[in-house]
Structure formats: C-alpha cells, structure tokens
mmCIF file of the C-alpha atoms, coordinates in Angstrom:
data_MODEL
# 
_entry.id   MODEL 
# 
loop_
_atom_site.group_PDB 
_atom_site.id 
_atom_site.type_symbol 
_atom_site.label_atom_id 
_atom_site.label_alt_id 
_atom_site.label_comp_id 
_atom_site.label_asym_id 
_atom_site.label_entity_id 
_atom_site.label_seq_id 
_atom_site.pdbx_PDB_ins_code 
_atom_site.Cartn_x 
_atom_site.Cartn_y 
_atom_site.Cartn_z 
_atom_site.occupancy 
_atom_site.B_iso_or_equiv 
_atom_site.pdbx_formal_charge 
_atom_site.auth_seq_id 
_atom_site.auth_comp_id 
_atom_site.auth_asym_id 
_atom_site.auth_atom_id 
_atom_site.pdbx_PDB_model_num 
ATOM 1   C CA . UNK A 1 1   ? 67.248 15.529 -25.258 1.00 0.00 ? 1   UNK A CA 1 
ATOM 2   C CA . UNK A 1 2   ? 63.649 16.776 -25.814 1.00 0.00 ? 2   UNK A CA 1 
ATOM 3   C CA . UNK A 1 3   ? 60.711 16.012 -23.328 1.00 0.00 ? 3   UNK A CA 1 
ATOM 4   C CA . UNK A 1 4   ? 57.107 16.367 -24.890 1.00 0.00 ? 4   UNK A CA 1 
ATOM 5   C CA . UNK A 1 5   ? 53.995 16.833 -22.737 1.00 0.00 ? 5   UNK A CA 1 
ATOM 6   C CA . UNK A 1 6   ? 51.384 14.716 -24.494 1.00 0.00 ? 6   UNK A CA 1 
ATOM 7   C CA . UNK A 1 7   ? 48.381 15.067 -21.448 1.00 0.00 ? 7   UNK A CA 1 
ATOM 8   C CA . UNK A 1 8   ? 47.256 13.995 -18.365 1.00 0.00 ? 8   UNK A CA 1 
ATOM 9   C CA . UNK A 1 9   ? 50.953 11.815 -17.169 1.00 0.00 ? 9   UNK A CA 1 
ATOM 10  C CA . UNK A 1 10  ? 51.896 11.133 -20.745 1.00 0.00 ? 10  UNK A CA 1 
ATOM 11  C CA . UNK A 1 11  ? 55.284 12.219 -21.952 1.00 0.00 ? 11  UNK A CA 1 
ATOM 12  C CA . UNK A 1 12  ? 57.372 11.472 -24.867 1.00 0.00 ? 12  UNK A CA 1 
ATOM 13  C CA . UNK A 1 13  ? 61.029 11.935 -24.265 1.00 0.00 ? 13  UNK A CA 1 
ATOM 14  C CA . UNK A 1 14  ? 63.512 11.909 -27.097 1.00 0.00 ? 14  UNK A CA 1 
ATOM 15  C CA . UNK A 1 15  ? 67.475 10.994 -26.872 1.00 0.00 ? 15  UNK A CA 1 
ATOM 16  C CA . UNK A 1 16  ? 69.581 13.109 -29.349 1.00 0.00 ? 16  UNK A CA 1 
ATOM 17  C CA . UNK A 1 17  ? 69.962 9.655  -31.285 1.00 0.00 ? 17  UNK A CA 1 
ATOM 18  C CA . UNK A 1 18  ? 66.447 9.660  -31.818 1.00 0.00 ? 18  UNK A CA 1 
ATOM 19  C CA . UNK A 1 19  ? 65.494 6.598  -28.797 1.00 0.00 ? 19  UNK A CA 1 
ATOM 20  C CA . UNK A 1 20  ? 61.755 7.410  -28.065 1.00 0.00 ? 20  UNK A CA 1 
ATOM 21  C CA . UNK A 1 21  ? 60.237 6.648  -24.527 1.00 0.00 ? 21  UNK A CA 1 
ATOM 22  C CA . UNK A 1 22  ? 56.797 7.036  -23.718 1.00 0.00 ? 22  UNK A CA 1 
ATOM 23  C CA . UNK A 1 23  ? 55.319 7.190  -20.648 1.00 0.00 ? 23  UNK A CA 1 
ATOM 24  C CA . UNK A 1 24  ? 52.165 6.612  -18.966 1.00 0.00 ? 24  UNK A CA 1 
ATOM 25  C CA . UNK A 1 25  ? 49.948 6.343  -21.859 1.00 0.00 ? 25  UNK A CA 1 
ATOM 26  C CA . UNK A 1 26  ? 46.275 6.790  -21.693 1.00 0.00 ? 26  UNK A CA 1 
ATOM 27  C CA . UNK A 1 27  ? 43.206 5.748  -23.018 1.00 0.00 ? 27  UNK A CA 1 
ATOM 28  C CA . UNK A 1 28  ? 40.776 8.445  -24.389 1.00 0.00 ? 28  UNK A CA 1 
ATOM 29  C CA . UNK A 1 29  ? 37.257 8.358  -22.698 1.00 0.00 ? 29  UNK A CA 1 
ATOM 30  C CA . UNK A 1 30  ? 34.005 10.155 -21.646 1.00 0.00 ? 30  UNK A CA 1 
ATOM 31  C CA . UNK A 1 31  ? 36.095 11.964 -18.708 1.00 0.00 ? 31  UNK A CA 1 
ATOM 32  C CA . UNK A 1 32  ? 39.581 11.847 -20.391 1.00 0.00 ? 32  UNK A CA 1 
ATOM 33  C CA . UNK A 1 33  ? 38.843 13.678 -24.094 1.00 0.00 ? 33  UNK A CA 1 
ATOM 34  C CA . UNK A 1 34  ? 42.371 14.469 -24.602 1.00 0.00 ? 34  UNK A CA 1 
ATOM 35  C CA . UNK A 1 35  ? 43.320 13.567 -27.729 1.00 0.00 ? 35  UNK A CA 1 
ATOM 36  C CA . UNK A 1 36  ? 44.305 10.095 -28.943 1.00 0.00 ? 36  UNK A CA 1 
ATOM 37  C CA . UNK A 1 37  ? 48.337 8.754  -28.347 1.00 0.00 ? 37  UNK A CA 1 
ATOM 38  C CA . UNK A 1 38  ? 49.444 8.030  -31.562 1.00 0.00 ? 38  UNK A CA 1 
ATOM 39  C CA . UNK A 1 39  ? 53.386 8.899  -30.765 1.00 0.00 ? 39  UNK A CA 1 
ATOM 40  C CA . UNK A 1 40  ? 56.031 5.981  -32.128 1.00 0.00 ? 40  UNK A CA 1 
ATOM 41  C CA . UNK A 1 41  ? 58.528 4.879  -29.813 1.00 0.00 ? 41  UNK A CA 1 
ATOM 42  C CA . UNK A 1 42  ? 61.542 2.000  -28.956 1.00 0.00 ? 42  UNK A CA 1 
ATOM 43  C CA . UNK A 1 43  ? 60.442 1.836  -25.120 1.00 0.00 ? 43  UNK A CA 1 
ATOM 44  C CA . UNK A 1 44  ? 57.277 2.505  -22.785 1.00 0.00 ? 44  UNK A CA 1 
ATOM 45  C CA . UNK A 1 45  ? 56.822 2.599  -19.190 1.00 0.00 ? 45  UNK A CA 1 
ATOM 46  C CA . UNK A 1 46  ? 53.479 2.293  -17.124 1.00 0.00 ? 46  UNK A CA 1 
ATOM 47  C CA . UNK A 1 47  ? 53.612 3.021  -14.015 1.00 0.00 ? 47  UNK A CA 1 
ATOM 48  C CA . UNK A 1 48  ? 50.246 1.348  -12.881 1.00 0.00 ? 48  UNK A CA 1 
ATOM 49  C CA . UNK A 1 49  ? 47.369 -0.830 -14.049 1.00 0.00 ? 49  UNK A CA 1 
ATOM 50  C CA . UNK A 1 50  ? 44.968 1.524  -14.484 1.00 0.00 ? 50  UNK A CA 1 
ATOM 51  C CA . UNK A 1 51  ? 43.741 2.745  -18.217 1.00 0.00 ? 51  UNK A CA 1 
ATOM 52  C CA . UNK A 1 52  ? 44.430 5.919  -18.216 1.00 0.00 ? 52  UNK A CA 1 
ATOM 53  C CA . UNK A 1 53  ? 48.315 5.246  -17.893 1.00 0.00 ? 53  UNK A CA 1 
ATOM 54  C CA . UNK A 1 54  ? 48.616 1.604  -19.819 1.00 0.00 ? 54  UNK A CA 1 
ATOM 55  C CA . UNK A 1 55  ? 47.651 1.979  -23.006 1.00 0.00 ? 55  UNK A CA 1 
ATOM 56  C CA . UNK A 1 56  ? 50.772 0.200  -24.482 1.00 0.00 ? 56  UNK A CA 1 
ATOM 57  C CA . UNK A 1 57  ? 48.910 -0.971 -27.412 1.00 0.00 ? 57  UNK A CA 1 
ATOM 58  C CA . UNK A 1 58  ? 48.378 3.165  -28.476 1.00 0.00 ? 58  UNK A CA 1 
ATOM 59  C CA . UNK A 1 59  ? 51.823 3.220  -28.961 1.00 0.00 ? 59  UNK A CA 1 
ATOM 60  C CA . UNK A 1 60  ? 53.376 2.702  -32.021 1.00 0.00 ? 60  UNK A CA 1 
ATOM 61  C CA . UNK A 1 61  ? 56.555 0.780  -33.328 1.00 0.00 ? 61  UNK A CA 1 
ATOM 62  C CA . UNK A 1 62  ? 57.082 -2.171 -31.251 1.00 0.00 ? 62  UNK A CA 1 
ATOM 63  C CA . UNK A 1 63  ? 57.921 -0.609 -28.316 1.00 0.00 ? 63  UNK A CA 1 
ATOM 64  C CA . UNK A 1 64  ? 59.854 -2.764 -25.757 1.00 0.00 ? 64  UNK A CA 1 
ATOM 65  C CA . UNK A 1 65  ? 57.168 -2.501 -22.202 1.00 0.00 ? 65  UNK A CA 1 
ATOM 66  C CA . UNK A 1 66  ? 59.845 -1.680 -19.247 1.00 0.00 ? 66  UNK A CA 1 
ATOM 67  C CA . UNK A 1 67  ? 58.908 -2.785 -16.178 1.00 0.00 ? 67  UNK A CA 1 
ATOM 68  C CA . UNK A 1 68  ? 62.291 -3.469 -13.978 1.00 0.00 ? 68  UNK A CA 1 
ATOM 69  C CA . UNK A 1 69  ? 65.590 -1.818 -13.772 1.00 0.00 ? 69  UNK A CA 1 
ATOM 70  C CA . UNK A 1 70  ? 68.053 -1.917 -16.461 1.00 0.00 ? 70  UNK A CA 1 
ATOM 71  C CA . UNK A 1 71  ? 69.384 -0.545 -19.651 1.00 0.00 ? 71  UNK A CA 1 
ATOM 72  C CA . UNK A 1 72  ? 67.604 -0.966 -22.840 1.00 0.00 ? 72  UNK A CA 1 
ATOM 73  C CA . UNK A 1 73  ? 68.602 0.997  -26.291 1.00 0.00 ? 73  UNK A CA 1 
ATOM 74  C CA . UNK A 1 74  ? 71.464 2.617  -24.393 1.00 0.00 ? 74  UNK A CA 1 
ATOM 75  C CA . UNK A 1 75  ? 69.328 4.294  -22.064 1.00 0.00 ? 75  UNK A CA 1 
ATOM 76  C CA . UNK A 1 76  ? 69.786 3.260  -18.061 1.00 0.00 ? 76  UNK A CA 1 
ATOM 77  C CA . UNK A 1 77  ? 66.048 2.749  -16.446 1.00 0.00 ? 77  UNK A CA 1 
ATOM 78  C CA . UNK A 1 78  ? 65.874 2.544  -12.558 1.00 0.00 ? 78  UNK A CA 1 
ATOM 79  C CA . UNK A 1 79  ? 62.066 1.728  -11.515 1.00 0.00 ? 79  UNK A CA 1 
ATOM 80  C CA . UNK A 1 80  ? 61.570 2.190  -7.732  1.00 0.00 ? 80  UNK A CA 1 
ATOM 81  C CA . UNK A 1 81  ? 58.359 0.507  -6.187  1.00 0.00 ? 81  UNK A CA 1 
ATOM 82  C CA . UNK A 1 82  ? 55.953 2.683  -4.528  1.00 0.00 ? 82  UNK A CA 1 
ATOM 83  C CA . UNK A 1 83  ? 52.341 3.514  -3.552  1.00 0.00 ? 83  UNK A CA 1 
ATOM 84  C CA . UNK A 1 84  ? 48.889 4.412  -5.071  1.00 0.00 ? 84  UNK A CA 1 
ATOM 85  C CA . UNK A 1 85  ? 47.866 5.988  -1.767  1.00 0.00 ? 85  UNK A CA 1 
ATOM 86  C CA . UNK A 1 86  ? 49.588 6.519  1.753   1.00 0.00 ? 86  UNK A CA 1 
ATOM 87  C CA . UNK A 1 87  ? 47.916 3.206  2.670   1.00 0.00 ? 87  UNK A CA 1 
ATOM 88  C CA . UNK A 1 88  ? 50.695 1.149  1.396   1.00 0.00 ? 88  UNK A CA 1 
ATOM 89  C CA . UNK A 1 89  ? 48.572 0.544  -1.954  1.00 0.00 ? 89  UNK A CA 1 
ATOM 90  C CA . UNK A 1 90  ? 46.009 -0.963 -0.003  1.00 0.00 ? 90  UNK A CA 1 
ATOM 91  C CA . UNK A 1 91  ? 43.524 1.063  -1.506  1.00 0.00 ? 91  UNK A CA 1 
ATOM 92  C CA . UNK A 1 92  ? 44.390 1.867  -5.122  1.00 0.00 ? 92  UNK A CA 1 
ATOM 93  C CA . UNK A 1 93  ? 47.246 -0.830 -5.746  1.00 0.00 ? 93  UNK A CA 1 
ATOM 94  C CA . UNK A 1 94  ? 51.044 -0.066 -6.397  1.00 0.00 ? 94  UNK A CA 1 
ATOM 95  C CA . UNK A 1 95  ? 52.702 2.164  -8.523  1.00 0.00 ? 95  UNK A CA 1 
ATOM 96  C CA . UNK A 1 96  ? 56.401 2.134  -10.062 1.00 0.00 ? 96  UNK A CA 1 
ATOM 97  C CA . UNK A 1 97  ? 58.357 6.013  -10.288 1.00 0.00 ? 97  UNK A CA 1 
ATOM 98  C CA . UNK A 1 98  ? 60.769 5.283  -13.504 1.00 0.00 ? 98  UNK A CA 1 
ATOM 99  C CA . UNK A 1 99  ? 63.987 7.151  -13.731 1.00 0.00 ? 99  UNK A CA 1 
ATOM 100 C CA . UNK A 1 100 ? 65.669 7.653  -16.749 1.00 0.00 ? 100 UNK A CA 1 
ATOM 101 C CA . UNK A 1 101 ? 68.866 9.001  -17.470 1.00 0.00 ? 101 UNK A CA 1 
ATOM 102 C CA . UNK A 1 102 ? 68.588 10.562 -21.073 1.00 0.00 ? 102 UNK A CA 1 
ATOM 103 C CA . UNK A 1 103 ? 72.330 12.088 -23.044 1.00 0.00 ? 103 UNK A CA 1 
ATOM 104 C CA . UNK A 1 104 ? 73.265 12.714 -19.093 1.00 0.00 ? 104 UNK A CA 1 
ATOM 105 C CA . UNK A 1 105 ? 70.428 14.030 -17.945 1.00 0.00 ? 105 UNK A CA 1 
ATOM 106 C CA . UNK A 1 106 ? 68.492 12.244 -15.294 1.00 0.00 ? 106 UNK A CA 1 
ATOM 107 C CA . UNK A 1 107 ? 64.085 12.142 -15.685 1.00 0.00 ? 107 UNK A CA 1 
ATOM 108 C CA . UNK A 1 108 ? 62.206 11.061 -13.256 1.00 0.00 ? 108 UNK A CA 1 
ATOM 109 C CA . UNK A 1 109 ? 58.307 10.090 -13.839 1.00 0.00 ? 109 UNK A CA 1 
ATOM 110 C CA . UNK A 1 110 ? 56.694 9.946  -10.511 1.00 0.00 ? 110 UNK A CA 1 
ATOM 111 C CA . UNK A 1 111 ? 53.550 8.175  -11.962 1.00 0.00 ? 111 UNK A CA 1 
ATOM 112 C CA . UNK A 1 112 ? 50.254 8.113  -9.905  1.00 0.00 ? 112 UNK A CA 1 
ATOM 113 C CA . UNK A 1 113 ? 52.445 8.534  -6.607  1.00 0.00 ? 113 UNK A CA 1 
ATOM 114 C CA . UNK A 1 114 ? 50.144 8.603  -3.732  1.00 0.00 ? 114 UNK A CA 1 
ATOM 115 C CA . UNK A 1 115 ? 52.733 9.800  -0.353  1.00 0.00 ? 115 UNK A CA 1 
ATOM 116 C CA . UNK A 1 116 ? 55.669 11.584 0.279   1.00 0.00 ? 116 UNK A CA 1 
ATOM 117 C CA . UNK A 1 117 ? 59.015 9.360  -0.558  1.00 0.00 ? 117 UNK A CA 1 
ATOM 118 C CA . UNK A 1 118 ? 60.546 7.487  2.105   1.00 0.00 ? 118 UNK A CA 1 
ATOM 119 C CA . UNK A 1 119 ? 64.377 7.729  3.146   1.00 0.00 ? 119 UNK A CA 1 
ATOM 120 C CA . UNK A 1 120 ? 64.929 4.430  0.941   1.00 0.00 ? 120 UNK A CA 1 
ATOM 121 C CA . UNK A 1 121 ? 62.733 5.931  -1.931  1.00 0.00 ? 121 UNK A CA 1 
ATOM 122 C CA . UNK A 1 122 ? 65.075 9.098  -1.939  1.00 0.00 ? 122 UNK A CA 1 
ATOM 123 C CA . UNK A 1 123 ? 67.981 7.320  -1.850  1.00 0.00 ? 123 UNK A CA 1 
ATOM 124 C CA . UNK A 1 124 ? 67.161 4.706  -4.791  1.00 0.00 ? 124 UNK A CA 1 
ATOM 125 C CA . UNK A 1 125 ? 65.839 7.527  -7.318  1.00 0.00 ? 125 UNK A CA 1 
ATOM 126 C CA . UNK A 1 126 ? 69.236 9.259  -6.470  1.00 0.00 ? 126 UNK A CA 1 
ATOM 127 C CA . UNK A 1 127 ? 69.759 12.569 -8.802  1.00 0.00 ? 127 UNK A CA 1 
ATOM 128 C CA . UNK A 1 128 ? 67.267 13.810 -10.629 1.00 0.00 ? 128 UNK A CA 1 
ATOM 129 C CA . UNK A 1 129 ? 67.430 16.656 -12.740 1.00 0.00 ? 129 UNK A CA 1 
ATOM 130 C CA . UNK A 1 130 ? 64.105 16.786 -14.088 1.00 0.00 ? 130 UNK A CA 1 
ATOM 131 C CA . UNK A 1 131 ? 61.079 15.873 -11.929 1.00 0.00 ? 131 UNK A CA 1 
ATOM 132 C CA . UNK A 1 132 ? 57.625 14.909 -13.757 1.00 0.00 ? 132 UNK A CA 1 
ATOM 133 C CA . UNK A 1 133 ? 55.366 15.287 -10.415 1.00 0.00 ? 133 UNK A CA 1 
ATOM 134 C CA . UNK A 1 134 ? 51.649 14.953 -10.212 1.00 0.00 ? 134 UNK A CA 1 
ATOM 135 C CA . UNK A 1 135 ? 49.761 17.565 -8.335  1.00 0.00 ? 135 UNK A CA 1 
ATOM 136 C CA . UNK A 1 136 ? 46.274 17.339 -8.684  1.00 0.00 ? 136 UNK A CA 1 
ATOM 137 C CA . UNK A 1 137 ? 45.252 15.162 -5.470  1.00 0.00 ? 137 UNK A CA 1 
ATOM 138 C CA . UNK A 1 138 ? 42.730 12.560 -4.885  1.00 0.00 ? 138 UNK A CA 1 
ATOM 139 C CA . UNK A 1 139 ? 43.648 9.761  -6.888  1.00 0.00 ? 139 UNK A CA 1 
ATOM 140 C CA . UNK A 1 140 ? 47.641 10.712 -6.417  1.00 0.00 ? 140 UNK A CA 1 
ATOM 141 C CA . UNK A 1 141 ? 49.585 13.256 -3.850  1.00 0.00 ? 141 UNK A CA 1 
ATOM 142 C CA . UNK A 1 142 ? 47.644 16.979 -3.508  1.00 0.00 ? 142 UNK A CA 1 
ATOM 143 C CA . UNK A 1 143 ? 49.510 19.995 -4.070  1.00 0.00 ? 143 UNK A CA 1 
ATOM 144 C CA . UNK A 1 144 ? 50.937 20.726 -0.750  1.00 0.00 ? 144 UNK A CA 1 
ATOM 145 C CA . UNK A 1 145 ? 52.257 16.869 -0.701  1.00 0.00 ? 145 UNK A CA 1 
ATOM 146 C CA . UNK A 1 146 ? 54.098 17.182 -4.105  1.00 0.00 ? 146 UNK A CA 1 
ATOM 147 C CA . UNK A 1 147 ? 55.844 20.735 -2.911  1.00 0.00 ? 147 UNK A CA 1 
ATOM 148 C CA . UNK A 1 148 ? 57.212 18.498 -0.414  1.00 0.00 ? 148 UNK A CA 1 
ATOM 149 C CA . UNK A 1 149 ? 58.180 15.919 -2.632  1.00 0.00 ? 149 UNK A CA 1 
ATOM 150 C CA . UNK A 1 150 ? 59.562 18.253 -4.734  1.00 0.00 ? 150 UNK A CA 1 
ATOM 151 C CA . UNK A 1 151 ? 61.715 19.677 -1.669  1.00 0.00 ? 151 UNK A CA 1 
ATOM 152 C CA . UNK A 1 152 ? 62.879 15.700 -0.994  1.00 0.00 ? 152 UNK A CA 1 
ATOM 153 C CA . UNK A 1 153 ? 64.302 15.059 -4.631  1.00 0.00 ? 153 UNK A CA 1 
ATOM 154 C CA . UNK A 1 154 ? 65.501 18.965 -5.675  1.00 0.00 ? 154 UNK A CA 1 
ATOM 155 C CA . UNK A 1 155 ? 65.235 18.646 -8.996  1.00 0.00 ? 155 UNK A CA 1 
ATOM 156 C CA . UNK A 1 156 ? 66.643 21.387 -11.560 1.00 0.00 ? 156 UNK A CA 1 
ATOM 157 C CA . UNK A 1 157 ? 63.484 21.482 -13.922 1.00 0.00 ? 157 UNK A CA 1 
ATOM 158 C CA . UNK A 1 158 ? 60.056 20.485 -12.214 1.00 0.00 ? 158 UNK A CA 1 
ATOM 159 C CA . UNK A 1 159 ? 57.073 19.503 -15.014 1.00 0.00 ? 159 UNK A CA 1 
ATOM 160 C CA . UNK A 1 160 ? 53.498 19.088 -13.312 1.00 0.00 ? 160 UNK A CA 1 
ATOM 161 C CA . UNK A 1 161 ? 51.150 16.737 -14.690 1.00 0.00 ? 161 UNK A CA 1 
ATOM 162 C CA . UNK A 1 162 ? 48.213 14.613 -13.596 1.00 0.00 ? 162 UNK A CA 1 
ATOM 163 C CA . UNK A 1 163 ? 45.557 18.064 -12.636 1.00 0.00 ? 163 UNK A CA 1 
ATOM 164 C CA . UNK A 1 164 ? 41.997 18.840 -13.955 1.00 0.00 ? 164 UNK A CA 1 
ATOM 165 C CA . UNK A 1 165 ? 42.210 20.740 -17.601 1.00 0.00 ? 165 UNK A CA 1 
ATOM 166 C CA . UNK A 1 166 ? 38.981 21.359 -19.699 1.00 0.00 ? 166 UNK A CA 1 
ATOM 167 C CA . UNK A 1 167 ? 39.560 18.405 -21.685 1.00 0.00 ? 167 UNK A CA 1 
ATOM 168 C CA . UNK A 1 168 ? 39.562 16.326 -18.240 1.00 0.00 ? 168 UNK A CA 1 
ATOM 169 C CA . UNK A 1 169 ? 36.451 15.651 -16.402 1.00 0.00 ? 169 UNK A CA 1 
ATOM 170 C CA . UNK A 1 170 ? 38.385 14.060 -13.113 1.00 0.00 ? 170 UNK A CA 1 
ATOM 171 C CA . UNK A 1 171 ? 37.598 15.104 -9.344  1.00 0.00 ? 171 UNK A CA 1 
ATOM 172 C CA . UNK A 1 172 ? 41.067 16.310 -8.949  1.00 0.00 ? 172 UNK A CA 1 
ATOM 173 C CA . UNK A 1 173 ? 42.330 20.294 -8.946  1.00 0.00 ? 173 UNK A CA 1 
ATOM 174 C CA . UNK A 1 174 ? 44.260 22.146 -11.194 1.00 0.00 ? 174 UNK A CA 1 
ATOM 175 C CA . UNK A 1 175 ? 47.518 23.112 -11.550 1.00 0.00 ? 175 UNK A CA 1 
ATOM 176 C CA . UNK A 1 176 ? 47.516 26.250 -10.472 1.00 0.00 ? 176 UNK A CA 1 
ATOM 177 C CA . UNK A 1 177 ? 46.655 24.651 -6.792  1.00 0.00 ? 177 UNK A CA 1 
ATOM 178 C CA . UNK A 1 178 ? 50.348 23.911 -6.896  1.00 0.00 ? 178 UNK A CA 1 
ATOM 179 C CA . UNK A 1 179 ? 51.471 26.798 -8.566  1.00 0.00 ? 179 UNK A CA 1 
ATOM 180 C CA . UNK A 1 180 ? 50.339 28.979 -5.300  1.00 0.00 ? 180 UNK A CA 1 
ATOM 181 C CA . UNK A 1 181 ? 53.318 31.053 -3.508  1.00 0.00 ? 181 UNK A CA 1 
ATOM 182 C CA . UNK A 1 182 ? 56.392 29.688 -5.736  1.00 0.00 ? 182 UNK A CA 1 
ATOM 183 C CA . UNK A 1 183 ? 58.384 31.411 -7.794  1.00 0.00 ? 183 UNK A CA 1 
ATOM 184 C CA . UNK A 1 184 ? 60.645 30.552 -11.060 1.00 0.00 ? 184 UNK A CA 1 
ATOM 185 C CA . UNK A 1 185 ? 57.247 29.411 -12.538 1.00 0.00 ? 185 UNK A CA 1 
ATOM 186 C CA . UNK A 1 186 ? 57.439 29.158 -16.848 1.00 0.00 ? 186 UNK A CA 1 
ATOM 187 C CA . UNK A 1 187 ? 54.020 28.437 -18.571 1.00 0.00 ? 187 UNK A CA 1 
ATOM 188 C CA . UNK A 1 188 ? 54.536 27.798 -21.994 1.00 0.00 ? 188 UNK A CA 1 
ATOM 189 C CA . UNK A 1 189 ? 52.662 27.826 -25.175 1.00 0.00 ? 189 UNK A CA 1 
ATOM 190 C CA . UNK A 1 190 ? 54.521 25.057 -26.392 1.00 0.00 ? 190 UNK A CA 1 
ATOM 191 C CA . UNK A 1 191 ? 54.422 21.462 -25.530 1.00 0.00 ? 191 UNK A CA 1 
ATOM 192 C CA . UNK A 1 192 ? 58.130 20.552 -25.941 1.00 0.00 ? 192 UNK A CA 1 
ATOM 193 C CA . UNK A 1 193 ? 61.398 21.544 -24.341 1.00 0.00 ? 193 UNK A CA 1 
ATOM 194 C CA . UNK A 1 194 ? 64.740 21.023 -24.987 1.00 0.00 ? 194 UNK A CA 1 
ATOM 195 C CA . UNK A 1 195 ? 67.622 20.229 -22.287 1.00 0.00 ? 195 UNK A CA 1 
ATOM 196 C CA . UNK A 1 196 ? 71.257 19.779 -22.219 1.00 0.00 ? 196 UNK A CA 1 
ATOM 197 C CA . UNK A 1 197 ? 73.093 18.440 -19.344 1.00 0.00 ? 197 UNK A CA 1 
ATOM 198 C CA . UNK A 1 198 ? 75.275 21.219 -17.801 1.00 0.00 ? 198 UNK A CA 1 
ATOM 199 C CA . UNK A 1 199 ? 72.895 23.479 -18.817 1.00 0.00 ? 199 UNK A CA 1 
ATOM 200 C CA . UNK A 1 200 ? 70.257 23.007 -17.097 1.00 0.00 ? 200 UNK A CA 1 
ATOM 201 C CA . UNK A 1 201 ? 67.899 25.954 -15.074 1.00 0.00 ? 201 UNK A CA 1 
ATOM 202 C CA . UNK A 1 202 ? 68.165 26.185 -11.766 1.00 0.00 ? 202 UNK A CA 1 
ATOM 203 C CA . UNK A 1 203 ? 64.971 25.367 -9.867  1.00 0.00 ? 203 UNK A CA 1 
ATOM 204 C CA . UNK A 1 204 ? 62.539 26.242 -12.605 1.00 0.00 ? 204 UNK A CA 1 
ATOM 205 C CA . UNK A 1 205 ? 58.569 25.004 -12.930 1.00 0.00 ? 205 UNK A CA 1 
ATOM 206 C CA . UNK A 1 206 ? 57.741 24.791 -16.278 1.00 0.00 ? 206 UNK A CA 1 
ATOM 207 C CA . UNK A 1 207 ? 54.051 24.125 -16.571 1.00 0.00 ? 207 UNK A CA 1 
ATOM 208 C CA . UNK A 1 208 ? 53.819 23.073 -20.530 1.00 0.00 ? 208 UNK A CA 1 
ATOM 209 C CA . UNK A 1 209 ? 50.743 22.615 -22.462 1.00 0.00 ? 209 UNK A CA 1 
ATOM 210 C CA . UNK A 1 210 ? 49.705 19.482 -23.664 1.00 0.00 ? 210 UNK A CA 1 
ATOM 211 C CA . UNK A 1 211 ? 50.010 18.402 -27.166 1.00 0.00 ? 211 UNK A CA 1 
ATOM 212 C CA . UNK A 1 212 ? 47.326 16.260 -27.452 1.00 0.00 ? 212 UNK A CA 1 
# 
C-alpha cells in the first residue's frame, strides 16, 4: 500500500488493488494556500466539521463519505469518537480518529485530536502500525501531548501532519517543535511512501513533504 501526504491532515492512501481513501480534505483559503485537492478516490473520511478537513465535494469519483465503523471496498474502517479539545469538545466540537487496515497494514488518522487517548480510546484503535498524528498545538494536541500519544499507541511508522508550513498562515508551530530530542527521524523529499506488512520500520518518523 502507498500513503501520500497531500497537506495540512490530507492523505491519500492507496490499496495494492488500486482502492483510494482520502482523508481530511481541505479547502484552499487566504491562510490555507496549499494547493487545491483534486485526488480521485472510492472512499473519504472527515474527521470533523470544520473546512479545512471536509471538503468532500474536492474529491473526485463518487467517493462513498465514511462516517461509522465497517468495511467498505474490502477495506475494514474502525472510527473511534473523540475530542476537539481536552474539554470534552465543549469548545471546538467532536472529532472521529479513523483506522484503516490497508493489504494488512493498520493506518490510523488521528484527525484534529485535541487530548491524550483514554484507556477505552487505546483499546478500541487496537494495533496500529502507522500513526498520522498532528503536532502543531492550539487548535489540536501540542508537541509534547502527541509524543505521548505516540508512546500510548506505538506505532511502527509515525507521519506528522497538521503544523505551520509557509504555505499555512495558522497560529500553530511547526514540525520541528515535535521533532526536538527523538531519534529515527526521515525527512523526505518525496511525498509518497510505500509499505508492506511484515516489513515495516521499526519506530521510524518520517516527516514527508506535501504534494500539494
């Protein structure tokens, strides 16, 4: 399977027989001036109602809008309620953390996760092999809270998203905020990687540039 950074908490993953899932996209605007979503896919997943991660109507193809547990196009979906804050959403509403388990590996897409994970949280996302984490604070969990989210779910493969770039005018910080002190760190030129299950790094960061 492939995984895709498109920006910001956008992803396109890609099943080896070609099922396309796309996550959390956004719409372009005076502070987001990434570049437009214009990927095709069979499903997409929001996690929240905000418009910089539910722009269904960017995505091309039909795509079939998940929004519970279950299996659609062969791939199993788990989607575990959570928080927009560590106010029990009181302040910025809910958000959903979608797993997906992808040719045998298992994804999980935090969203705009806003606290650490509760016992019943843990349990429910169960494995996960690669983590898609945000890290750039205010509107979703700071650094030091998504280290220890990270140290909660153990993922193989960890892929930051959601932190200021040049092409993002939000009061949140960058990724190298999270970056500080940890090692096995990958920053790559490209904006796609390719994983097998059983052959998977241990305990890597990959921080990959976005596409878009």
């Amino acid at each position: 399977m492939k995984i895709k950074y498109l920006a910001h908490a956008a992803f396109l993953i890609t099943a080896e027989n070609g099922t396309r899932i796309v996550t959390d996209p956004y719409q372009t605007s005076d502070a987001l001036k990434h570049g437009a979503i214009k990927e095709t896919a069979e499903i997409v997943t929001a996690s929240h109602d905000h418009g910089d991660h539910n722009n269904i109507a960017a995505v091309k193809g039909n795509p079939q809008l998940v929004k519970t547990s279950g299996e659609v196009k062969g791939i199993k979906i788990k989607a575990i309620a959570a928080a927009h804050d560590d106010k029990n959403g009181s302040h910025r509403g809910k958000n959903t953390i979608f797993c997906f388990e992808v040719d045998g590996v298992n994804v999980c897409h935090a969203g705009d996760l806003g606290h650490e994970l509760s016992a019943d949280q843990v349990k429910a996302i169960g494995r996960v092999d690669v983590l898609m984490v945000p890290v750039g604070g205010f509107f979703t969990i700071d650094a030091k809270t998504a280290t220890r989210v990270c140290d909660q779910l153990k993922p193989r493969v960890i892929l930051p998203m959601h932190y200021k770039t040049d092409k993002l005018n939000f009061p949140i910080t960058g990724v190298d905020e999270f970056l500080k002190g940890k090692s096995s760190v990958t920053r790559s030129n490209d904006s796609e990687i390719e994983l097998k299950s059983g052959k998977l790094p241990a305990a890597q960061i990959m921080v990959l540039k976005a596409s878009l």
